[in-house]
C-alpha positions in Angstrom: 332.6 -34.4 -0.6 332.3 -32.4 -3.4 330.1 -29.9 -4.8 328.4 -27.8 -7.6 326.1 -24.6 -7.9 323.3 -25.8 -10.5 322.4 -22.7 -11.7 325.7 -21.2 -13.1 327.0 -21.2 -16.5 323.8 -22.5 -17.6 324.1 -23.5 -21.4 321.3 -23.7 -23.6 320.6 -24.7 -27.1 318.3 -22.2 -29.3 317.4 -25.8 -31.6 317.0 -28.5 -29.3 317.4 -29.6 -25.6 320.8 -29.5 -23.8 322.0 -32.0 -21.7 325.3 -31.4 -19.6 326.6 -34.3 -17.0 327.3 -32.3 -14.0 329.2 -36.2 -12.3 329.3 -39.2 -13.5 331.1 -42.5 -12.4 330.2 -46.3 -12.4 327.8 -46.1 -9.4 325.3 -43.6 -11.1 325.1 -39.9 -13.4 323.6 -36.4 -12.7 322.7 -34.5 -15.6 321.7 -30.8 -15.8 318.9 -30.5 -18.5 318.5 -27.1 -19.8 315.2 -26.0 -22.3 314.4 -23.1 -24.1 310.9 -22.0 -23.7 308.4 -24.8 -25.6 311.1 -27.1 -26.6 310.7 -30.8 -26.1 312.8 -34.1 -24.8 310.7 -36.6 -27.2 309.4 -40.1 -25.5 312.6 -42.3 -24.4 313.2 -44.2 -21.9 316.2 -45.3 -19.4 316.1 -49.6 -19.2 319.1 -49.3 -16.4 317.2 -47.0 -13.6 315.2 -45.1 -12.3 315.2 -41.6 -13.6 315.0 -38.9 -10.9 314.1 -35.5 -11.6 314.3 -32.8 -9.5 313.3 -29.1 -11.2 315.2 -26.3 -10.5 313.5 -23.1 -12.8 310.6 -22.6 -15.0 307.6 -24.8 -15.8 307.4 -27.7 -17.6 304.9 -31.0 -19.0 306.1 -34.2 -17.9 304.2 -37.5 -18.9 305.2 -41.2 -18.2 304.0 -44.0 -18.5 300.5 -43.4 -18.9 301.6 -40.5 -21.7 298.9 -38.1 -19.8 301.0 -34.4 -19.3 301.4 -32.8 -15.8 302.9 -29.7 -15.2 305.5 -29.0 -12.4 307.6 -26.3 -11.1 310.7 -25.5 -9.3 310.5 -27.7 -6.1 309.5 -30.4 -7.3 311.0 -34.1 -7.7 309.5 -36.7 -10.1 310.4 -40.4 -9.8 310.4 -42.3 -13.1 310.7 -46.3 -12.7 312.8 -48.3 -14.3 312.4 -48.7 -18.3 309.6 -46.4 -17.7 308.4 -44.2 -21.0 308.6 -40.6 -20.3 308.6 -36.6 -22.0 309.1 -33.3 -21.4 307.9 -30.0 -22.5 309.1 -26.4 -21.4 306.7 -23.9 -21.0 306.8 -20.4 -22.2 309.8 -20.2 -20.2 313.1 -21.8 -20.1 313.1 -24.9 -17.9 315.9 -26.0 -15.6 316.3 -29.8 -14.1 318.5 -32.4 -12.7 318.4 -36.2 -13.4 319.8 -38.9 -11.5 320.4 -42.3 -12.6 321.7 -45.2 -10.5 324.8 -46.7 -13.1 326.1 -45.7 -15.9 326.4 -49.0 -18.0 329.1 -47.7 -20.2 331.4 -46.6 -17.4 333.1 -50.1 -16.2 336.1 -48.5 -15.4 336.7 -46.4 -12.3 336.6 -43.2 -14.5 335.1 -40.4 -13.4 334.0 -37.5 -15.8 331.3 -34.5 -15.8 332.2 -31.0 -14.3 332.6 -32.5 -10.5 334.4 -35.0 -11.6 337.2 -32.7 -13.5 337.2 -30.3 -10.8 335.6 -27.6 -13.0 333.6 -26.5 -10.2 
């Protein structure tokens, strides 16, 4: 087993988003997302998998498919399907989250990388 805090060492970026992977191998990723108040993960969309979210701090929009905001807190997961369209927006505070995605298309070896996988944690 192995495991990380998720709310340590928390980097964020004063001009856009930050993304860190937190594990990632050929069977799926976990990325720490980290927003300064107001700033904005633009429409994208993930064609491999589902995107989970699951927010750790602060407040935040998130639309999908249907474009139409909602805001969420801490506690809460979101479940984005498959190629489906989705955004964020941070509050007036920062806004912490996790996403998990089943494969990781580009990794078709047995490497494994992010901060669990180099033993950084």
């Amino acid at each position: 087993m192995k495991a990380a805090p998720l709310l340590e060492q928390l980097v964020f970026d004063k001009d856009k988003p930050h993304a860190a992977a937190l594990y990632v191998d050929k069977e799926g990723r976990a990325i720490v997302w980290t927003l300064e108040p107001h700033q904005i993960v633009h429409d994208h969309r993930v064609p491999e998998s589902p995107f989970y979210v699951v927010i750790l701090q602060g407040h935040g929009w998130f639309s999908g498919a249907d474009g139409k905001e909602e805001r969420f807190g801490p506690n809460t997961l979101l479940v984005f399907e498959t190629d489906e369209n989705h955004r964020v927006r941070a509050e007036n505070e920062r806004l912490v989250f996790v996403g998990f995605l089943h494969g990781a298309p580009g990794n078709v070896s047995d490497k494994v990388g992010g901060e669990i996988g180099r033993g950084e944690v």
